[in-house]
N, C-alpha and C positions, 0 to 999 in steps of 0.2 A: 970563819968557815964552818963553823961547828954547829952556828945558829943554823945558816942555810941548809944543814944537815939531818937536822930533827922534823925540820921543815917540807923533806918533798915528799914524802909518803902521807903527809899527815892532810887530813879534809879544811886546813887553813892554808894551804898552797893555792889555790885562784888568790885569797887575798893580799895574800903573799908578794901573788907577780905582778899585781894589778895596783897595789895600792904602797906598800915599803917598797920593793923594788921595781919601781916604774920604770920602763928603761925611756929617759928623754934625750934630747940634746945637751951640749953645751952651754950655745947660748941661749938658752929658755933662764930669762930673768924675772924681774919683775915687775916688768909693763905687760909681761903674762895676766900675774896678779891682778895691775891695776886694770886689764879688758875684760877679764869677767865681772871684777865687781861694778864696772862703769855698765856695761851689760843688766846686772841685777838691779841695780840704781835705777836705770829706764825702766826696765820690766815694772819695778814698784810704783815708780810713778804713772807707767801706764794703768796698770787696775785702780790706785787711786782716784785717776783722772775719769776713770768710767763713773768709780763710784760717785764722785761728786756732781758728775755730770748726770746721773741718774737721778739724783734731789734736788737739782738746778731749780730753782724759780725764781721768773722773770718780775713777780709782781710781790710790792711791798710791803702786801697787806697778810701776805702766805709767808712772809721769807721769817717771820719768827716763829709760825705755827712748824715751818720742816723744820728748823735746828731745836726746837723745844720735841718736836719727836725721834731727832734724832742724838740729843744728848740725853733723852730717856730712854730709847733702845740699847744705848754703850752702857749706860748706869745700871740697867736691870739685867744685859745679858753678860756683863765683865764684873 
């Protein structure tokens, strides 16, 4: 009681009510958990899926020339 006390005057009360004291349900489990990260899982593989779809080539004679510019672009900017 004494925490929530020091608590409501002070400018960490929104985080307070929003974030430690969440008011949920009961039955909020953890198939919660598992729908958002199934959720970010998609998410990641959709911009993935752009980006490899943006350096797609069809023809055999380029398909070394993009992955030698693109394991040069990861090596020089990471």
């Amino acid at each position: 009681m004494s925490l929530n006390r020091w608590n409501k005057h002070s400018l960490l009360s929104f985080i307070d009510s929003h974030i430690i004291n969440y008011p949920t349900p009961i039955n909020l489990n953890y198939m919660w958990s598992f729908g958002s990260t199934a959720g970010l899982c998609l998410g990641i593989q959709i911009l993935t899926g752009i980006f490899l779809a943006m350096h797609y080539s069809s023809h055999v004679d380029y398909l070394l020339v993009v992955l030698n510019t693109l394991c040069e672009t990861l090596i020089m900017d990471g």
